[in-house]
NUTOR-373887 format. One record per residue (C-alpha): residue in three letters; y, x, z. Coordinates in pm, whole numbers, plus 50000, padded with zeros to 5 digits. Last residue first. Example, Ala and Ser with C-alpha at 12.3 -4.5 7.8 and 13.67 -1.06 7.14 Angstrom:
2
ser498945136750714/ala495505123050780/
***
This chain:
411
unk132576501733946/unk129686477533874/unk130256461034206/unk133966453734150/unk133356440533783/unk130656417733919/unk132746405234235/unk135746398333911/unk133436379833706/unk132296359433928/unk135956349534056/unk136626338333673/unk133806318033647/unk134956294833931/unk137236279933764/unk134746260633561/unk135186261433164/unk132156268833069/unk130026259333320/unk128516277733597/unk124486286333556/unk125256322933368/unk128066334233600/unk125696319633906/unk123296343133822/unk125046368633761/unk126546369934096/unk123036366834277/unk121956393734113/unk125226416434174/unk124146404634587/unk127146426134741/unk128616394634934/unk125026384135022/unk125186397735395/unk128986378835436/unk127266344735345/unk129496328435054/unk126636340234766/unk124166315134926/unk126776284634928/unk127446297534545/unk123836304434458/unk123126265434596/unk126006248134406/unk124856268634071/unk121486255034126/unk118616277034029/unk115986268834258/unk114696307034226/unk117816325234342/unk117806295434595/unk114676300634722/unk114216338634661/unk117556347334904/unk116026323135171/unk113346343835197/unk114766375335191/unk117336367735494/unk114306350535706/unk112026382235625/unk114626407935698/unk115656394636021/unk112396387936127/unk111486424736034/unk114686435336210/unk113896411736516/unk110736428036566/unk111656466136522/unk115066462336808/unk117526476636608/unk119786444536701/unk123316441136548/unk122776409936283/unk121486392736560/unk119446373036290/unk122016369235931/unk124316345135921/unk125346304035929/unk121486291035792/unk121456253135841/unk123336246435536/unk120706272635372/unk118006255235539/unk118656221335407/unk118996233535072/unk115526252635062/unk113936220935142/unk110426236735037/unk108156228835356/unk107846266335442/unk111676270935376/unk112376245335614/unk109886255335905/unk112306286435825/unk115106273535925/unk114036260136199/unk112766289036334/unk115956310136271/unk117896278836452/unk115356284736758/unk113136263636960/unk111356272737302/unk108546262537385/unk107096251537731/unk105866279537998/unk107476310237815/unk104936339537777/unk104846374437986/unk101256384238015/unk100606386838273/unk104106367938405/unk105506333138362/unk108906329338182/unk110326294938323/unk113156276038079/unk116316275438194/unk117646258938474/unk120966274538486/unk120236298038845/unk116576302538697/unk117316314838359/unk119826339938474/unk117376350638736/unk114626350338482/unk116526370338240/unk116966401838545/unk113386402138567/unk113046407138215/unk115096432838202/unk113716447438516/unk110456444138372/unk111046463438037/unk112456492638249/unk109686492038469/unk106866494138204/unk108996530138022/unk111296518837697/unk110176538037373/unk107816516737250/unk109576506936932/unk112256489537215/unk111936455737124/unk108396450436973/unk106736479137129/unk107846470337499/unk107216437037401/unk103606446737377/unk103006475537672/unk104526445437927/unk102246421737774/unk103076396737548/unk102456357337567/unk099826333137403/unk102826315037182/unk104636346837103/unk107356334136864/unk109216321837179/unk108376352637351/unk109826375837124/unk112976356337031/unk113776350537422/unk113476387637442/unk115766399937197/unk118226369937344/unk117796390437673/unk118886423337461/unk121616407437287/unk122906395637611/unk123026355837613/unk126246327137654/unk124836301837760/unk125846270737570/unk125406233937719/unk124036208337571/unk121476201737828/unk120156238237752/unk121996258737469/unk120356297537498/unk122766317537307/unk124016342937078/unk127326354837032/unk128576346336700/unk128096359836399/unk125626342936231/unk121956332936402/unk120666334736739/unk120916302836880/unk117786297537122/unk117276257937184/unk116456242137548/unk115386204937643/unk115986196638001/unk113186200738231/unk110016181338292/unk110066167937917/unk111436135337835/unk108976106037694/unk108286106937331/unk109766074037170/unk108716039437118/unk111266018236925/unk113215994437185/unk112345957037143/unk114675933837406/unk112835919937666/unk112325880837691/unk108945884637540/unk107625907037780/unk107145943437626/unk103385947037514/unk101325979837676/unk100776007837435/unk097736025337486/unk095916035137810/unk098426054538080/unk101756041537871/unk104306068437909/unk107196058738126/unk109836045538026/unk113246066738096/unk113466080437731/unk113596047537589/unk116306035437821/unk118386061137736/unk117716055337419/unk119196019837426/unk122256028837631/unk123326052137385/unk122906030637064/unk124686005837315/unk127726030537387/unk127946036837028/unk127976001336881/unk130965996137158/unk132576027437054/unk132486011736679/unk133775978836803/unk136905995136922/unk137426013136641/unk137315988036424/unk139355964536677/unk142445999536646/unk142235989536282/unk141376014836058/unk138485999435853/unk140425969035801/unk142645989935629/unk140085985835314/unk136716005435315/unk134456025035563/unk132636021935883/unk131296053736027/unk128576063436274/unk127926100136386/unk125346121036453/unk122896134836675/unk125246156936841/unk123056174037179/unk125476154537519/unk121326162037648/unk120436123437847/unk122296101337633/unk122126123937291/unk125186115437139/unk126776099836865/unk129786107636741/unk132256080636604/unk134036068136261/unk136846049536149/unk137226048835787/unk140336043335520/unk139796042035156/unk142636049134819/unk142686085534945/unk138846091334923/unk138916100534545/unk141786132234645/unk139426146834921/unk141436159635208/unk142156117735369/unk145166115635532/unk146496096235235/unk144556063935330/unk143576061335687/unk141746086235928/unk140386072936207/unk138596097236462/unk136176089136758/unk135466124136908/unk133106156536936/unk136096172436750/unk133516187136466/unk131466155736401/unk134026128836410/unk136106149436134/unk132626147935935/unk132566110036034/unk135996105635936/unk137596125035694/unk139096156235678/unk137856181135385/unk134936173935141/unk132386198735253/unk133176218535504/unk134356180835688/unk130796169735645/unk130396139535381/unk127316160635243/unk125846131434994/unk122246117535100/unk122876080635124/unk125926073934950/unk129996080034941/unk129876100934615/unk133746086634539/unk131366061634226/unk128936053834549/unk132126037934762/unk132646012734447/unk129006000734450/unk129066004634806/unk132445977034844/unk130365952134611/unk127495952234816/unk129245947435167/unk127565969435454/unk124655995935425/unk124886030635405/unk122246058335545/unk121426090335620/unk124636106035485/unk124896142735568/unk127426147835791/unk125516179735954/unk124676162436296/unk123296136636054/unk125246105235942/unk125316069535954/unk127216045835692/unk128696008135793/unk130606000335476/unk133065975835439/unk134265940535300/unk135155921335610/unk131875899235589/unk129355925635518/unk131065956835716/unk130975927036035/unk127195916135950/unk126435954835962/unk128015965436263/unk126295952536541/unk122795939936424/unk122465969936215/unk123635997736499/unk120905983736703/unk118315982736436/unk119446019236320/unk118706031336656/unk114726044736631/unk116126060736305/unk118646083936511/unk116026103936631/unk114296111536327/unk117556120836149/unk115626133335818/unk112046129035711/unk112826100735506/unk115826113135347/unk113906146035243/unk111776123535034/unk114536102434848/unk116536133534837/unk118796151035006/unk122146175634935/unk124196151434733/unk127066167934668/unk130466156634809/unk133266167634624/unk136016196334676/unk137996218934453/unk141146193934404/unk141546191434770/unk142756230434750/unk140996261634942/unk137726246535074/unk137016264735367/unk140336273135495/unk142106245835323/unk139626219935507/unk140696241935821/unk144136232435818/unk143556197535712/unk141886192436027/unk144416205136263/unk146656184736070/unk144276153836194/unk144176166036505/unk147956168936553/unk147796132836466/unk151776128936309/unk150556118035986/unk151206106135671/unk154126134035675/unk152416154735445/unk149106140435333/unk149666146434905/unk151316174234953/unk149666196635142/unk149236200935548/
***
């Protein structure tokens, strides 16, 4: 587990933990939080969590003010949202790069936390020397996932931060109490009906509750189709696990708002090779899938999907569009079905890849070539290697692995 934590701990999660902070990070010495959002970015981040910060304020924050700690909540990514809590105990938190907008995801500065929180699904404490980053090892924090009532989909997580007081078994306690009332809150939300004519006032005895949009007919659904991995439709937080050639279609029809015909996907998935009744049995076969896990509907002539259907290779590159080039590449984890032929998802695949490969080469952060150059389909980017010889410093460490991926792809 490394020097510094061995022994502080018997929590076989917490060693867990540590293993894969060495994994991605190598040695505690190479990691710090970075702050990966700005003032504007911040604003337009964690929408549904920011209907909850009044709850989690009136139930945490007067106890981080008068004990000395931090109340902080995070993205699903354990990016800091926002920190509030005791003055003086921020002040000292911000010099670690504990503030709003810092990554404080495990892949980022090791086990701690609300990025431990995030991964294991779980409340986690983690006190003193169990902490992977060497400036967080003074601190203890006590943090919990947050979840989407009605989906289980991570929304985030809630920490509180500073002295031991931040790892008593009470702390914790009271943080799974904040939870289960954030919860409980948007639950409620979600079950209100739409006003028919405007907003109608709450009575003055109920409790306010941020208006939100009311739940669609059917669970919500997202397509996963980037990285490695298998891909997959995830509906009520739950993963199906998808053929390529059925997540092929998904793609095509979610990016197809008026529909395809049978001649049209066809074209798109098979380069018009496949006969009519070969395209309709796979797409017969989907629907059956779809059906028995109550996925969304595909309606026929011409094929379309009756409500949308989000993807992480859309999202990432509504982010590219709007210019947060380092949210998408955290949100980027590999190429589009990096083993489809099929014409449309190569172009897609192509486009997404070579887009986000001119925003960072053209933002010019060392941080952001190195995240972009740790993706398997830019290990043979020389371009990208230069470039981050020439923005590193001096005399970082880091200079001396350049060097070496240059060498081996001049040779």
């Amino acid at each position: 587990m490394g020097a510094a934590a061995e022994g502080s701990t018997t929590d076989p999660l917490l060693r867990l933990s540590w293993a894969r902070s060495l994994s991605h990070l190598a040695a505690p010495e190479r990691c710090a939080p970075r702050v990966v959002l700005d003032r504007t970015d911040l604003r337009e981040a964690g929408a549904p969590l920011r209907a909850l910060l009044p709850v989690l304020d009136e139930l945490l924050t007067p106890l981080a003010e008068d004990t000395g700690l931090v109340v902080a909540v995070t993205d699903p990514g354990g990016v800091l949202l926002r920190v509030r809590g005791s003055a003086q105990t921020r002040r000292r938190a911000e010099d670690m790069g504990f503030l709003e907008g810092a990554d404080w995801s495990e892949h980022a500065v090791g086990t701690n936390a609300p990025g431990t929180a995030l991964v294991l699904r779980r409340p986690v404490t983690v006190h003193r020397e169990q902490h992977f980053y060497p400036e967080a090892r003074p601190w203890s924090c006590t943090a919990a996932p947050l979840l989407h009532p009605l989906t289980g989909e991570l929304l985030g997580a809630v920490d509180l931060t500073g002295g031991d007081a931040a790892a008593d078994p009470a702390t914790r306690a009271l943080i799974g109490a904040a939870v289960r009332a954030a919860r409980a809150e948007l639950a409620l939300a979600l079950r209100r009906e739409p006003p028919a004519r405007g907003p109608v006032p709450a009575p003055a005895s109920a409790p306010f509750v941020p208006p939100l949009t009311a739940p669609p007919a059917a669970p919500a659904a997202r397509l996963r189709v980037l990285g490695g991995a298998p891909p997959a439709l995830v509906v009520a937080g739950r993963a199906l696990e998808l053929t390529e050639r059925h997540a092929e279609i998904l793609l095509a029809l979610s990016r197809a708002g008026a529909g395809l015909s049978t001649a049209e996907l066809s074209a798109r998935l098979w380069d018009g090779r496949a006969q009519e009744a070969t395209v309709r049995a796979e797409v017969l076969r989907l629907r059956r899938l779809l059906d028995s896990r109550g996925g969304p509907v595909i309606a026929s002539r011409p094929y379309r999907l009756c409500a949308p259907l989000p993807s992480d290779a859309g999202r990432v590159l509504e982010l590219l569009d709007r210019g947060s080039h380092r949210r998408a590449l955290r949100e980027y984890t590999g190429a589009l079905l990096p083993h489809s032929e099929a014409p449309a998802v190569v172009a897609l695949r192509h486009r997404l890849s070579g887009l986000l490969r001119e925003a960072v080469l053209t933002d010019g952060s060392a941080e952001a070539v190195r995240q972009y150059l740790e993706l398997p389909e830019a290990a043979d980017d020389a371009e990208a290697w230069a470039l981050l010889l020439r923005l590193l410093p001096a005399r970082s460490p880091a200079r001396a692995r350049a060097v070496l991926e240059l060498e081996r792809l001049r040779d």
